[in-house]
Structure formats: C-alpha cells, structure tokens
N, C-alpha and C positions, 0 to 999 in steps of 0.2 A: 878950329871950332870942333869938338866934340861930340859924338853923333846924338840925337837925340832921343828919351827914353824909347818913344815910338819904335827908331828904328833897332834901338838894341833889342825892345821886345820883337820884332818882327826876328832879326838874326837867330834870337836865341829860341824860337816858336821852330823856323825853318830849320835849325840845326838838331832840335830834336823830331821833327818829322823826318828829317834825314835817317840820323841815328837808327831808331826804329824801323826806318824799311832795310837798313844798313843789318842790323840782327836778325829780322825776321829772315833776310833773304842766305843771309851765312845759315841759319841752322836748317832751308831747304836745301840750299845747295849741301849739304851733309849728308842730310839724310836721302835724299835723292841718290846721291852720289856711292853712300852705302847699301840701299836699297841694289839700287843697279848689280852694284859689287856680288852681295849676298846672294843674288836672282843665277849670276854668274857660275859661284861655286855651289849652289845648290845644282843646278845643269851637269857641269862637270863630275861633283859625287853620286847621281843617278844614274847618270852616261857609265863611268865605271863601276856603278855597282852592279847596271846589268851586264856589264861585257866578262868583268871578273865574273859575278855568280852564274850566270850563265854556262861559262866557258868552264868553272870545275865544277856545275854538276850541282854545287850548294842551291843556288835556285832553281822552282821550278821552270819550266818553259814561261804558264802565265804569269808569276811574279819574276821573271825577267822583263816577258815584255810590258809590265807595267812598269817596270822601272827604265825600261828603254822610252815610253812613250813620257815620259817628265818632261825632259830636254825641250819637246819640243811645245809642253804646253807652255813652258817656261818662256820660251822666245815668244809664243804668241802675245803673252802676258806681258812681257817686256817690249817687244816693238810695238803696243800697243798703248802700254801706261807712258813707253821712253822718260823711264826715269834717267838716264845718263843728260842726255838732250835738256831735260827741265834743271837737273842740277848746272849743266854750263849756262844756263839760262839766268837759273837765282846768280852765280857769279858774275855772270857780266852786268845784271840788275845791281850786283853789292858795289862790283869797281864803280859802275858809272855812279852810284851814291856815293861812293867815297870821293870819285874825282868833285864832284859839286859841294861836297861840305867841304873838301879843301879851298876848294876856290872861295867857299864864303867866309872859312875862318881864318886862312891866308893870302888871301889874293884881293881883298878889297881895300880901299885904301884907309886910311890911317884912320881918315874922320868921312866912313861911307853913310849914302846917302840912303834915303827909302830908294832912287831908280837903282841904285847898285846891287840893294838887297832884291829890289822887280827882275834887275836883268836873271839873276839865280835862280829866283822864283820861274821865271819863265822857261830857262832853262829846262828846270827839273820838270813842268808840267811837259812840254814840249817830249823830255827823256822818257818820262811816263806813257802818253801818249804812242813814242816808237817802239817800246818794251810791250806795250799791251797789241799794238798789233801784232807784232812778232808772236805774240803766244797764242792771237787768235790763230794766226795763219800757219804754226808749224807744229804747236803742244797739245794744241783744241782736241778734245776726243772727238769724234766724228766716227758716226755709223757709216760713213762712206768708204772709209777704213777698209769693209770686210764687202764692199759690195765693186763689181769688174766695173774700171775706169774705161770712158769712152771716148 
C-alpha cells in the first residue's frame, strides 16, 4: 500500500526543514571556521611585524609595541567569540542533520507510515533540543567569562 498524501506531505515538509538547517549550518561552520583561521594569521603577522620592526630599527619602540600588544587582543577576542568551537559545533549540528534526512529518505520502509515519519520527527526535535543545550552550556557568551571563578 502506498503511503498516503498526508504522509508524503509530512516527509517532504521534514526533508526541507532538514535541508535548511542542513545549509544554514555548512555556511556557519565556514565562516566560523575562517573567521577562527583569519583571527590566527592576523596574530602571527603582528606578532612578526613587531619583532621584525622592532629588531631593525624600522619601527618605532611605540609602534612596535602596538603592534606587539594585537596578538594578544586577538586571543582575548577569539577565546571569547571561540569561533573554532562554534564552527565544530555548526558541523556536527550539519552531520547529525544529514544523518536524520538519510534515515527519512532511505531508511523508512517502502510504504512508511505518519509513526515512521513521528519516530524522525521526534528524533530531530530530541537532536535539537541536545544541540541547543550544548550551545547554551559551552558557546553562550557570558560576562562570567571575565569575572574570577569560585
């Protein structure tokens, strides 16, 4: 018996909610993951500009140590924002969207039912639900950040 319109609407409603959290979260995981990168070599090109200019004399003392003190706003700025951290984050939010649109556009059976396309459904709210606490508890900004743990 062949499934019925209902549930093909339901599969093909689920597979584009999928899809889209499936995109949005590939183009954080990118730019996160470049942001991190770029945060990276901008540290490294300050760090050597003031040890080079410094060291022949091309910079002044103050415009070394403005160029020595970058590095370190750079780190504040980055263990702060942890773009590296949020981009593994959007990926494993993309795989485990990928794993669940697989499982609902090859893994249900021939002629699936509404509970088969629920089990999915439930599923992904359940994966959502663990992804969102994961981000409150490890990504969250927090002014507690910069204040002594006790």
């Amino acid at each position: 018996m062949p499934p019925s319109d209902e549930v093909k609407k339901r599969i093909t409603d689920l597979t584009e909610e999928l899809d889209s959290g499936i995109s949005y979260d590939h183009l954080r995981d990118v730019v996160n993951h470049w942001t991190a990168f770029a945060f990276m070599l901008l540290a490294l090109a300050a760090s050597a500009a003031a040890a080079l200019g410094g060291i022949s004399g091309y910079l002044t003392a103050k415009q070394a140590g403005l160029f020595a003190a970058v590095p370190g706003a750079i780190a504040l700025i980055a263990s702060t924002l942890k773009f590296q951290e949020k981009s593994n984050w959007h990926y494993r939010r993309k795989n485990g969207l990928k794993n669940l649109r697989h499982r609902l556009l090859y893994e249900l059976p021939e002629s699936p039912t509404a509970d088969n396309v629920a089990a999915i459904s439930q599923g992904f709210r359940e994966f959502e639900d663990l992804m969102r606490k994961s981000w409150e508890e490890e990504l969250a900004f927090s002014w507690a950040t910069f204040s002594r743990k006790k």
